[in-house]
BAGU-12333 format. One record per atom (N, C-alpha, C): residue number from 0; atom name; residue in one letter; x, z, y; chain. Coordinates in nm, 2 decimals. Layout:
BEGIN
[NUM CA A [X Z Y] A],
...
END
This chain:
BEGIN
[0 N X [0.08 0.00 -0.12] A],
[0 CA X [0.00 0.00 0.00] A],
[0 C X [0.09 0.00 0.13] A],
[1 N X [0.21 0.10 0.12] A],
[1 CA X [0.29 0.04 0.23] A],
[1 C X [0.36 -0.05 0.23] A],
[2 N X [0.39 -0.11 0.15] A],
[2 CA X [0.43 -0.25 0.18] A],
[2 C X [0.33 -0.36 0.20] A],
[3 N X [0.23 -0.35 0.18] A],
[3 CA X [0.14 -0.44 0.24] A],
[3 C X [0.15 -0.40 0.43] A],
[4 N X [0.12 -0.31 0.46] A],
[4 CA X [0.10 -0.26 0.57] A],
[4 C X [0.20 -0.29 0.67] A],
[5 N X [0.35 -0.28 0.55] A],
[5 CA X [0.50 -0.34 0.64] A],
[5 C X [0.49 -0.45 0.67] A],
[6 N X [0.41 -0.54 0.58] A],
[6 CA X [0.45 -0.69 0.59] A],
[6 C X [0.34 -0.77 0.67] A],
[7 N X [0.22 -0.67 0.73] A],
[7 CA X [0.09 -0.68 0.79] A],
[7 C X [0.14 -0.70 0.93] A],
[8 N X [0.22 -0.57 0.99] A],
[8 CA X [0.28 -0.55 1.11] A],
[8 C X [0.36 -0.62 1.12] A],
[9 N X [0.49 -0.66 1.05] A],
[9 CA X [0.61 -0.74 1.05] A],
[9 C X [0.52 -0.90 1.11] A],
[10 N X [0.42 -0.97 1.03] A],
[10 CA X [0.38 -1.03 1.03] A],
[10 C X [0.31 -1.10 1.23] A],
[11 N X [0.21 -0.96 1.27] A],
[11 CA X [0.22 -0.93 1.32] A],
[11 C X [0.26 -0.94 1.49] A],
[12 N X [0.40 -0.86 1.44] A],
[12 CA X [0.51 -0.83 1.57] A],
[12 C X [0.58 -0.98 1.57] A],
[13 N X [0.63 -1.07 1.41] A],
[13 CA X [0.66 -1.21 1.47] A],
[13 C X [0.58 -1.28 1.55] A],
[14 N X [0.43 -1.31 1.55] A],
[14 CA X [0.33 -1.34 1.58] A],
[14 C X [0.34 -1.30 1.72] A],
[15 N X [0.36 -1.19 1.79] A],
[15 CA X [0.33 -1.17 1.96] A],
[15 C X [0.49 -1.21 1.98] A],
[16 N X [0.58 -1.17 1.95] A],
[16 CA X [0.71 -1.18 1.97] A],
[16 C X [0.72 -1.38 2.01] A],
[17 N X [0.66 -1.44 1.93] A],
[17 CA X [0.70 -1.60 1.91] A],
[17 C X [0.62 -1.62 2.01] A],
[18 N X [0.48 -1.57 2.04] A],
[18 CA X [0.38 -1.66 2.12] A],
[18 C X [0.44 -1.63 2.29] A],
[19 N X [0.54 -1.55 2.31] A],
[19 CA X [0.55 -1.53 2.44] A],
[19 C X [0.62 -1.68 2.46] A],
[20 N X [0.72 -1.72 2.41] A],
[20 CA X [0.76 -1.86 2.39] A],
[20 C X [0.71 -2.02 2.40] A],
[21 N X [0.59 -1.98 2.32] A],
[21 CA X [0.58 -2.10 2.29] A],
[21 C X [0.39 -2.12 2.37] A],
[22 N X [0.39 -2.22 2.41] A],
[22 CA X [0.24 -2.24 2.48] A],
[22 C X [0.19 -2.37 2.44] A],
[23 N X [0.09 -2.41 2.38] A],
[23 CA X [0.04 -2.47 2.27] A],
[23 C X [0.17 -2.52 2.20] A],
[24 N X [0.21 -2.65 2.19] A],
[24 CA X [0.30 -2.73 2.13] A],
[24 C X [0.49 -2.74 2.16] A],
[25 N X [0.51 -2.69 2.35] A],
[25 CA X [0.56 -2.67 2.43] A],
[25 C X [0.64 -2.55 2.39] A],
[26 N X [0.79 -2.57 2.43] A],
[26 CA X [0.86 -2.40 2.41] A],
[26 C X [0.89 -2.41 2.55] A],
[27 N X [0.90 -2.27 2.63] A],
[27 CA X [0.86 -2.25 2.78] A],
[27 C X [1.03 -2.19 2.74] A],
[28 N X [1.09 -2.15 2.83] A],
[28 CA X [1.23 -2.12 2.90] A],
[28 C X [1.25 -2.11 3.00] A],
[29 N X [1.30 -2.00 3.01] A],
[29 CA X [1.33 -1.94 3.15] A],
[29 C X [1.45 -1.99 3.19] A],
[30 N X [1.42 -1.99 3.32] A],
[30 CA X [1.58 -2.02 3.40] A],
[30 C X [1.65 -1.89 3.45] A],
[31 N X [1.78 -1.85 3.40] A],
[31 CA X [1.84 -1.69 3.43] A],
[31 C X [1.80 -1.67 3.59] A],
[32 N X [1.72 -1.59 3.64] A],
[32 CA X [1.66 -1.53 3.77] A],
[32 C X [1.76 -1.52 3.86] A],
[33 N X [1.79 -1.59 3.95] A],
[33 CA X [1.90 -1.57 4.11] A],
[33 C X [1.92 -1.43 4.08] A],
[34 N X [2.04 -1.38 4.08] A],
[34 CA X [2.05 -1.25 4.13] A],
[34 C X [2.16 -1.29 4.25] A],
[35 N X [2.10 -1.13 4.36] A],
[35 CA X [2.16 -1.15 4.46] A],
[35 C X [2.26 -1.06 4.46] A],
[36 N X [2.42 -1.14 4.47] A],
[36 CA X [2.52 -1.01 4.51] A],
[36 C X [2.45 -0.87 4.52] A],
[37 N X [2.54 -0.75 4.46] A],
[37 CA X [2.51 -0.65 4.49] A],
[37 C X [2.53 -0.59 4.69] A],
[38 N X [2.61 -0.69 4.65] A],
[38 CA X [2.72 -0.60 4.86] A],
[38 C X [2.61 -0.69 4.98] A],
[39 N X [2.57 -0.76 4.96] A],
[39 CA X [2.49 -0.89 5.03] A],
[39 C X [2.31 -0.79 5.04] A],
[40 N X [2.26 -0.73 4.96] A],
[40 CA X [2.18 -0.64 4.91] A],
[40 C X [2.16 -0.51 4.96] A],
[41 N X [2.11 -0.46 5.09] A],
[41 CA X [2.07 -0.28 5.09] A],
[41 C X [1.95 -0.23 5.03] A],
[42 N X [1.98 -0.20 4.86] A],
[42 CA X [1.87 -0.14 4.85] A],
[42 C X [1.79 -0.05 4.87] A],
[43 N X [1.69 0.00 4.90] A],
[43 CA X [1.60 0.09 4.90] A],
[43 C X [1.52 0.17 4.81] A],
[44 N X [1.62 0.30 4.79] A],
[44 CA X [1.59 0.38 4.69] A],
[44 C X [1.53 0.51 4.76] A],
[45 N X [1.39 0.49 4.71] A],
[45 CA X [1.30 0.66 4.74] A],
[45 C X [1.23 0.70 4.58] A],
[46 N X [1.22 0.84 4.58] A],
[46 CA X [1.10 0.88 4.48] A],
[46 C X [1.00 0.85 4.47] A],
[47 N X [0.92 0.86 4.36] A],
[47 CA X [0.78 0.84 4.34] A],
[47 C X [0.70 0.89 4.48] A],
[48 N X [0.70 1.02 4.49] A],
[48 CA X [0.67 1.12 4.57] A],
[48 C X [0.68 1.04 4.70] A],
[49 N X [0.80 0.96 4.71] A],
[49 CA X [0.85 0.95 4.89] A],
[49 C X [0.76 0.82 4.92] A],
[50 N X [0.74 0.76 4.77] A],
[50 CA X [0.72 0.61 4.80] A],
[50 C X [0.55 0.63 4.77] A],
[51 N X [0.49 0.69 4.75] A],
[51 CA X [0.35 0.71 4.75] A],
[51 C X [0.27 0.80 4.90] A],
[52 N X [0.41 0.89 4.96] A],
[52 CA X [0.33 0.98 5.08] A],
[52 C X [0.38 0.81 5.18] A],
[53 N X [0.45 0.74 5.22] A],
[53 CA X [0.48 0.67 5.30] A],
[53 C X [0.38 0.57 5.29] A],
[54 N X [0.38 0.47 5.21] A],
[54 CA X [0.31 0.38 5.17] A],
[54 C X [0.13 0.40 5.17] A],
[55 N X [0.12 0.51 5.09] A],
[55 CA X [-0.07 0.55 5.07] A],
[55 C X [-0.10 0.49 4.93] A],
[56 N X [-0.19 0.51 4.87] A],
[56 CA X [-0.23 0.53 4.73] A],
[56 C X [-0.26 0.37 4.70] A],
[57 N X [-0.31 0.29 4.76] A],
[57 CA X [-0.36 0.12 4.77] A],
[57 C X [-0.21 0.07 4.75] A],
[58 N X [-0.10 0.04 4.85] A],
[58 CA X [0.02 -0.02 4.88] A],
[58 C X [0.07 0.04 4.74] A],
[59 N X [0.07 0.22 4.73] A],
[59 CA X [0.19 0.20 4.60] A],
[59 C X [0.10 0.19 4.45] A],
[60 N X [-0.02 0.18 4.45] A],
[60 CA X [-0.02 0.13 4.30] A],
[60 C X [0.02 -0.03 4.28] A],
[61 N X [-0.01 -0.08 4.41] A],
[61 CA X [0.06 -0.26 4.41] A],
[61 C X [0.19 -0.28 4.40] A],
[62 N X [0.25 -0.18 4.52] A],
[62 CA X [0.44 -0.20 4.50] A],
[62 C X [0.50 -0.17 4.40] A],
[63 N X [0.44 -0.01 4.36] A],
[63 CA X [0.54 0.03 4.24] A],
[63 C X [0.48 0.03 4.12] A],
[64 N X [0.36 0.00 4.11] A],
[64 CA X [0.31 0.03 3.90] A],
[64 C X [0.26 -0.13 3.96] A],
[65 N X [0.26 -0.24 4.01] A],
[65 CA X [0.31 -0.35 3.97] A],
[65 C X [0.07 -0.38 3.97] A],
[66 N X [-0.01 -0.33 4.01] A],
[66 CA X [-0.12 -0.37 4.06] A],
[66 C X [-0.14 -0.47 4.10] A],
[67 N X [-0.28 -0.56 4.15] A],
[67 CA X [-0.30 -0.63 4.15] A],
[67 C X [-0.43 -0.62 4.24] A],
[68 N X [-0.46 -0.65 4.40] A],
[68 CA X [-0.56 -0.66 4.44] A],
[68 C X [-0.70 -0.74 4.40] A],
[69 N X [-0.83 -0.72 4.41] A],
[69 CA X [-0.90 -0.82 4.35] A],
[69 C X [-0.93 -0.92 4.46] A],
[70 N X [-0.92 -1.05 4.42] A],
[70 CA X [-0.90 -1.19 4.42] A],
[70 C X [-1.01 -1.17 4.58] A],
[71 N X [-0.99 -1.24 4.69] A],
[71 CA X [-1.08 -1.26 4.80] A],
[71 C X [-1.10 -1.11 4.88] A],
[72 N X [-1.03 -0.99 4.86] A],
[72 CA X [-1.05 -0.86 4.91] A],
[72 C X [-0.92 -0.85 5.04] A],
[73 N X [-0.81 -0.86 5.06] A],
[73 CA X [-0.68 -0.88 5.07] A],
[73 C X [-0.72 -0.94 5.25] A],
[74 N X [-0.65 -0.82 5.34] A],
[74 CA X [-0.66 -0.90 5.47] A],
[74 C X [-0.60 -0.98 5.50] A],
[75 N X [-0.50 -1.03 5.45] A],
[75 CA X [-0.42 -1.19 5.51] A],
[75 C X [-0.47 -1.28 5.40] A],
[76 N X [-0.57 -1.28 5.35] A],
[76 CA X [-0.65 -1.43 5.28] A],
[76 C X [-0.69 -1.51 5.33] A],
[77 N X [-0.75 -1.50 5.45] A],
[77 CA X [-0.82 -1.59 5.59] A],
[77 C X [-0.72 -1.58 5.71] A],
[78 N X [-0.62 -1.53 5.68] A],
[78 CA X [-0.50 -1.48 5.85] A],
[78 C X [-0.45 -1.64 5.85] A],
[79 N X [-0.45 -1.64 6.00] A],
[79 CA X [-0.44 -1.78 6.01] A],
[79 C X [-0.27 -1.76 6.15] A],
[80 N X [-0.24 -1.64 6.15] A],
[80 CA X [-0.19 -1.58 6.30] A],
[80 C X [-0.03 -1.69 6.27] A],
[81 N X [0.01 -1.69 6.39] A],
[81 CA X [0.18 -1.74 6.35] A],
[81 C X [0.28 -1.62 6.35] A],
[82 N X [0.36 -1.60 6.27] A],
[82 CA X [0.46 -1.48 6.23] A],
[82 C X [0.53 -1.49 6.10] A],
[83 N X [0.56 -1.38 6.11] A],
[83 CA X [0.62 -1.37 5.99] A],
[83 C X [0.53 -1.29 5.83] A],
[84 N X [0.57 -1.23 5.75] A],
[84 CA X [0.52 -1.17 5.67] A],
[84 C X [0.63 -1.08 5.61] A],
[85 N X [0.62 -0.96 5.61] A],
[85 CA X [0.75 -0.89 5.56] A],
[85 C X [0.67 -0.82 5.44] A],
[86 N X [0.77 -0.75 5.38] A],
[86 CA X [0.75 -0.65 5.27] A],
[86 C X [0.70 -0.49 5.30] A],
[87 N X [0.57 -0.45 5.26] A],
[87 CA X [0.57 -0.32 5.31] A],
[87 C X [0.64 -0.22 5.25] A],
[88 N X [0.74 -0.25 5.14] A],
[88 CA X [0.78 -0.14 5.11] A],
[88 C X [0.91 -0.12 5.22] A],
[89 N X [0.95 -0.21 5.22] A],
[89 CA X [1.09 -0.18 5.31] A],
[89 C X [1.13 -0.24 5.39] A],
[90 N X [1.04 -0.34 5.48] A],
[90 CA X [1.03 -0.40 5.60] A],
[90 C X [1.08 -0.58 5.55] A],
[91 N X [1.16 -0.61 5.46] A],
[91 CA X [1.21 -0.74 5.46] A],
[91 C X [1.15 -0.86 5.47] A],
[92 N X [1.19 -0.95 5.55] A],
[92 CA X [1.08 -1.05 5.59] A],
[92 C X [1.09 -1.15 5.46] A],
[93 N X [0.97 -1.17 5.48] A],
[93 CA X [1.02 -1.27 5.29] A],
[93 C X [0.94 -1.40 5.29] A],
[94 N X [0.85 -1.41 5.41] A],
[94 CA X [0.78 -1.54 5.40] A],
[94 C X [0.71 -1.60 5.56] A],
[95 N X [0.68 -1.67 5.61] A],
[95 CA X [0.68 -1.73 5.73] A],
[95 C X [0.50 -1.79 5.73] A],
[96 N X [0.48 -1.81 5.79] A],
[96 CA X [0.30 -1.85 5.83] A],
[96 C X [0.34 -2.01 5.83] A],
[97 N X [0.43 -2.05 5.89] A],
[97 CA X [0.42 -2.23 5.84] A],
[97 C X [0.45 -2.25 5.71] A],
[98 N X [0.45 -2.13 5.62] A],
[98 CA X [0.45 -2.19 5.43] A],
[98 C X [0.34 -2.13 5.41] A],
[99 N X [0.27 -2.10 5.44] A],
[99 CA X [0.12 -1.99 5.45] A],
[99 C X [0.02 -2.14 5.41] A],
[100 N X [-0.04 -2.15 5.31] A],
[100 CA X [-0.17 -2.19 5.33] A],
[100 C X [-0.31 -2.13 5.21] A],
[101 N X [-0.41 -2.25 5.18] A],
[101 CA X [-0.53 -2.16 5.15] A],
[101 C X [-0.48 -2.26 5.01] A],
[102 N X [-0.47 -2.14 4.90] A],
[102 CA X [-0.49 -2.21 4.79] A],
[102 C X [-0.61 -2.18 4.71] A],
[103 N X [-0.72 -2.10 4.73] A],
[103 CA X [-0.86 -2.12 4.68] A],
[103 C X [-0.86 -2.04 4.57] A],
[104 N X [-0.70 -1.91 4.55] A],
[104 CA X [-0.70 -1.86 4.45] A],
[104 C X [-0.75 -1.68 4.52] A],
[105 N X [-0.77 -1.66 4.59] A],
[105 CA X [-0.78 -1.54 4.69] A],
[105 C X [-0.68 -1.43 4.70] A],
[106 N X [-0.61 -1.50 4.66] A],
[106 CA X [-0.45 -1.43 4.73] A],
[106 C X [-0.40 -1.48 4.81] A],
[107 N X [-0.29 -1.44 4.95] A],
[107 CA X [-0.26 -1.54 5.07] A],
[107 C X [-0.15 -1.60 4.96] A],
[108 N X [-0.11 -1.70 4.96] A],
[108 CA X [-0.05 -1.80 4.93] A],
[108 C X [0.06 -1.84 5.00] A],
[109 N X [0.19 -1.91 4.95] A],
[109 CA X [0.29 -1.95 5.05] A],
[109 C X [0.36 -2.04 4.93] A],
[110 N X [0.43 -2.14 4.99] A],
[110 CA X [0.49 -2.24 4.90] A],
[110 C X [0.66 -2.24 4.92] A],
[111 N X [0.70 -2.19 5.02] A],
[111 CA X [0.84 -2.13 5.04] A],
[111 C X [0.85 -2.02 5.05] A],
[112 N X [0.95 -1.91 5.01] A],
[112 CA X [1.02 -1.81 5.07] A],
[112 C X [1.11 -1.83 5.19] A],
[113 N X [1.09 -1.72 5.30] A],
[113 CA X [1.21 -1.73 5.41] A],
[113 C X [1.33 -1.78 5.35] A],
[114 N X [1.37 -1.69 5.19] A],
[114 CA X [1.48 -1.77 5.16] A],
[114 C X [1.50 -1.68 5.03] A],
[115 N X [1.52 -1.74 4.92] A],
[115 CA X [1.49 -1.70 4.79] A],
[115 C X [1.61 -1.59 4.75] A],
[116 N X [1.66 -1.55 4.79] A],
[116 CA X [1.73 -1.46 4.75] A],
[116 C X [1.67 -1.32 4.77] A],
[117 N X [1.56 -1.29 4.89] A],
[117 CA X [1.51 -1.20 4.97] A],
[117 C X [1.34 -1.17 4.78] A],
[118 N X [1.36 -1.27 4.72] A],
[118 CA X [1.24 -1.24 4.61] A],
[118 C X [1.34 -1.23 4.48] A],
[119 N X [1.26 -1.17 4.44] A],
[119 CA X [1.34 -1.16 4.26] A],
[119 C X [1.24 -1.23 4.17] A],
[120 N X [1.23 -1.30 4.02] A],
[120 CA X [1.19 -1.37 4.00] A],
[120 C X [1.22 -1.27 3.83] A],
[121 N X [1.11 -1.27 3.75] A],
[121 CA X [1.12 -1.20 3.64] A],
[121 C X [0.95 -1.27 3.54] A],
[122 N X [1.03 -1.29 3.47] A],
[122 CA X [0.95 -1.30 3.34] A],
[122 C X [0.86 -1.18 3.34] A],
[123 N X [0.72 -1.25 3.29] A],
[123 CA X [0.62 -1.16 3.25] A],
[123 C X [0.51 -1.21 3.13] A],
[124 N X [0.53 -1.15 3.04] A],
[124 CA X [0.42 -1.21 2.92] A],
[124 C X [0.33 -1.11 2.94] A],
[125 N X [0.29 -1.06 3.01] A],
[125 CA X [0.17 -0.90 3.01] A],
[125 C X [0.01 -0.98 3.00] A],
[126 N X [-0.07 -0.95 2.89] A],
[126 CA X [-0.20 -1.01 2.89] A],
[126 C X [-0.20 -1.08 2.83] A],
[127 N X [-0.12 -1.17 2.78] A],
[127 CA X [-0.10 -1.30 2.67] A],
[127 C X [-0.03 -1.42 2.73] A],
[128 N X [-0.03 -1.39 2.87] A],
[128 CA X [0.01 -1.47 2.99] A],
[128 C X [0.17 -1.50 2.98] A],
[129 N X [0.19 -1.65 3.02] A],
[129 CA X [0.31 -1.65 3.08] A],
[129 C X [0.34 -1.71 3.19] A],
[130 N X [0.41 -1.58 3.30] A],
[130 CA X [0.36 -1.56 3.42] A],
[130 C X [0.52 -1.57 3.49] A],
[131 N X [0.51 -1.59 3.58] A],
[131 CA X [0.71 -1.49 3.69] A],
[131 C X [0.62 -1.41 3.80] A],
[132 N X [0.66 -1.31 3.77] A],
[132 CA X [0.66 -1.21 3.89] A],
[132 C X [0.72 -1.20 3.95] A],
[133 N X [0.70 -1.19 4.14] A],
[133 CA X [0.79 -1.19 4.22] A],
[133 C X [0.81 -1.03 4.28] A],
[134 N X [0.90 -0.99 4.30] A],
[134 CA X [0.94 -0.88 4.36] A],
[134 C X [1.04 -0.90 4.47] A],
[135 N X [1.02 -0.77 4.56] A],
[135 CA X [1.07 -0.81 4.70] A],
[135 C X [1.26 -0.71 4.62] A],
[136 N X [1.34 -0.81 4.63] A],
[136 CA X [1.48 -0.81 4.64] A],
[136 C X [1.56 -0.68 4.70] A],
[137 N X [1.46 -0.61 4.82] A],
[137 CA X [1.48 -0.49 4.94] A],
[137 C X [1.49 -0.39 4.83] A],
[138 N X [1.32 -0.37 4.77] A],
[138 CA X [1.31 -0.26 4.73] A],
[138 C X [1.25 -0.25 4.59] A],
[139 N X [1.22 -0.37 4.51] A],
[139 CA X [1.17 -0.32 4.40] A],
[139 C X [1.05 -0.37 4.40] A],
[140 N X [0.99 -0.37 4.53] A],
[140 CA X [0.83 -0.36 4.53] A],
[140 C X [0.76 -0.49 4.45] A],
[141 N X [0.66 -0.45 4.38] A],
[141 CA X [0.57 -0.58 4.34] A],
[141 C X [0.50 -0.69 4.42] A],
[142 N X [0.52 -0.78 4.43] A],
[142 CA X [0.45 -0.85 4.56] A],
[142 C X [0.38 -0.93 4.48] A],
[143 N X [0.36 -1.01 4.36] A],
[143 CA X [0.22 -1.07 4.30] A],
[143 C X [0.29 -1.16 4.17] A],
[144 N X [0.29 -1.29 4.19] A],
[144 CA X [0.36 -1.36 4.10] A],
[144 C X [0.39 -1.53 4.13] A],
[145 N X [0.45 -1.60 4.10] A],
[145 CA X [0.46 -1.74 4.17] A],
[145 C X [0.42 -1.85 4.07] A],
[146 N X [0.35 -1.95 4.12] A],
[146 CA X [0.34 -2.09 3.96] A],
[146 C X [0.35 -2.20 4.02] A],
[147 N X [0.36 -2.29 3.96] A],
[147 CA X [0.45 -2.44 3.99] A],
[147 C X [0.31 -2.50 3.99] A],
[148 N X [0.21 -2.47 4.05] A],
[148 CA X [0.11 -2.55 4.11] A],
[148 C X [0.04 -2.57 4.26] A],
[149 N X [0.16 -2.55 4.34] A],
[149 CA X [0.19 -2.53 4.46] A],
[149 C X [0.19 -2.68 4.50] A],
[150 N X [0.18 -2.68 4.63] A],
[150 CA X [0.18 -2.79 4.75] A],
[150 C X [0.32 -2.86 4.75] A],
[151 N X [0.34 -3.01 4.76] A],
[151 CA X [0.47 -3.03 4.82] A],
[151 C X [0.52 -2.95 4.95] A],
[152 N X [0.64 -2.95 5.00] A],
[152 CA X [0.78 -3.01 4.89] A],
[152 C X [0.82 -2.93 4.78] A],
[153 N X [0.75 -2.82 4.76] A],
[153 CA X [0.87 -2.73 4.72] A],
[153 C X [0.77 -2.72 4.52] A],
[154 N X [0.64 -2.75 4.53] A],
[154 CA X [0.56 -2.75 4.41] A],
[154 C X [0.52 -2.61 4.38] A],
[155 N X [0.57 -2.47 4.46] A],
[155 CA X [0.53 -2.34 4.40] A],
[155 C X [0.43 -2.30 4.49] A],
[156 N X [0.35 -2.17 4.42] A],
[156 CA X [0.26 -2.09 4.46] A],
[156 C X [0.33 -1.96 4.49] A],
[157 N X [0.34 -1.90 4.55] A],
[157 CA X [0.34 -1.79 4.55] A],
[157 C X [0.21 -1.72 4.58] A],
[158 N X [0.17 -1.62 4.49] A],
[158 CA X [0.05 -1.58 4.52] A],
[158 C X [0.12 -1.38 4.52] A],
[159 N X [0.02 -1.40 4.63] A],
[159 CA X [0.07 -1.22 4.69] A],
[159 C X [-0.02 -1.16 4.76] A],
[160 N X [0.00 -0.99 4.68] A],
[160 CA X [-0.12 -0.96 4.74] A],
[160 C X [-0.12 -0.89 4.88] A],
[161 N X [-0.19 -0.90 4.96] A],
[161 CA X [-0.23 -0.85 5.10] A],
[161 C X [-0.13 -0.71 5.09] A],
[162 N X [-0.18 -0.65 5.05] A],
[162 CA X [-0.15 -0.52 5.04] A],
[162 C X [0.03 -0.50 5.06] A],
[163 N X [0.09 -0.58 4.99] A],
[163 CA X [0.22 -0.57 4.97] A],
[163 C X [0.32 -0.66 5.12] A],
[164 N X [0.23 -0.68 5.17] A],
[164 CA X [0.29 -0.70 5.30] A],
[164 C X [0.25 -0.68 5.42] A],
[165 N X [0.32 -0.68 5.55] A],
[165 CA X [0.34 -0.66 5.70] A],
[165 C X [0.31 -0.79 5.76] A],
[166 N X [0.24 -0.82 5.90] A],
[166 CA X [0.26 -0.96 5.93] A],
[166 C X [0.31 -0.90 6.08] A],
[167 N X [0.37 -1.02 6.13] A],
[167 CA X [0.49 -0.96 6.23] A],
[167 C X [0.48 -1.08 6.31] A],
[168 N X [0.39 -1.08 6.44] A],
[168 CA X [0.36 -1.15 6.49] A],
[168 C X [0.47 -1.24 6.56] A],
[169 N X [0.50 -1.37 6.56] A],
[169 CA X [0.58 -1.45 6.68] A],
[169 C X [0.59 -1.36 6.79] A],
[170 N X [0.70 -1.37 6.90] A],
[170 CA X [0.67 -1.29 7.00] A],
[170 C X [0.61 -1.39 7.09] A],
[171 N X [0.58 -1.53 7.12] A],
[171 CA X [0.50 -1.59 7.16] A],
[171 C X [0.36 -1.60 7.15] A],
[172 N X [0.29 -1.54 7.05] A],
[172 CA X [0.19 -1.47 7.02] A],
[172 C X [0.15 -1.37 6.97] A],
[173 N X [0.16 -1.29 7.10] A],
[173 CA X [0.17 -1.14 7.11] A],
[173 C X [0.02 -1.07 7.03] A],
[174 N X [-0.06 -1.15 7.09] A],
[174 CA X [-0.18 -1.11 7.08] A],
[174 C X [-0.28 -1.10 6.94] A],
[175 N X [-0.21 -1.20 6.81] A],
[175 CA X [-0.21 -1.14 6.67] A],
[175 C X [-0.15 -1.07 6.63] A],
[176 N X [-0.23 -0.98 6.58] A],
[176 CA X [-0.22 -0.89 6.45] A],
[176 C X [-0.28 -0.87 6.36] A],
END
């Protein structure tokens, strides 16, 4: 009986182990994720404690246990302002309103980063899904995830949730926020 049971699970664990891989007929493969210099990098290291009284209970279940806003709720879904967009956990600017547009998925959207070293890019099979999560490079923080059904030139989505960012108005347009 326990060898049935071994060979039930073994069976199993190949089974979830192989499908993160493979998507119908297709074997998917990751490209090893940019990593940025360590010295080029100030990271931002606080405690649970420091990063939940600063942030508020909304921002840190999205930054640090890696949450997910629901789809159309998110105040920069309809933000149309000119600026920037930083990271709430640690201020870093990571995306610009001229890569800003409406991708109909209800997350604000962007098809470039300010500049890809400022995002970290990680494999994620969570759900059955095969996904890249993006995280802000500063501090760790979860910002949403990115997919290659994006707008020219660049072909990506980044989809991110409200919550996990700052918008930081042009100084020529004082008057958004």
């Amino acid at each position: 009986m326990r060898f049935i049971q071994y060979q039930i699970l073994s069976i199993i664990a190949s089974v979830l182990f192989f499908s993160q891989f493979v998507v119908g007929q297709e074997k998917v493969t990751f490209e090893k994720p940019y990593q940025i210099p360590a010295e080029m990098v100030k990271k931002v290291e606080k405690t649970d404690v420091e990063w939940l009284r600063e942030l508020g209970p909304e921002k840190y279940k999205i930054l640090r246990q890696c949450s997910t806003e629901p789809p159309f709720t998110g105040q920069y879904v309809n933000h149309k302002g000119k600026g920037k967009y930083a990271c709430s956990g640690c201020g870093s600017v990571l995306f610009s309103s001229q890569t800003k547009y409406d991708s109909g998925s209800g997350w604000p959207s962007f098809f470039q980063a300010i500049e890809k070293g400022k995002i970290k890019e990680i494999a994620d099979t969570s759900y059955g899904m095969v996904r890249t999560e993006i995280k802000c490079a500063g501090c760790d923080g979860h910002l949403g995830h990115v997919f290659t059904d994006g707008p020219q030139p660049t072909g990506l989505r980044y989809c991110v949730n409200s919550a996990a960012l700052d918008f930081v108005p042009d100084e020529s347009n004082n008057s958004e926020k």
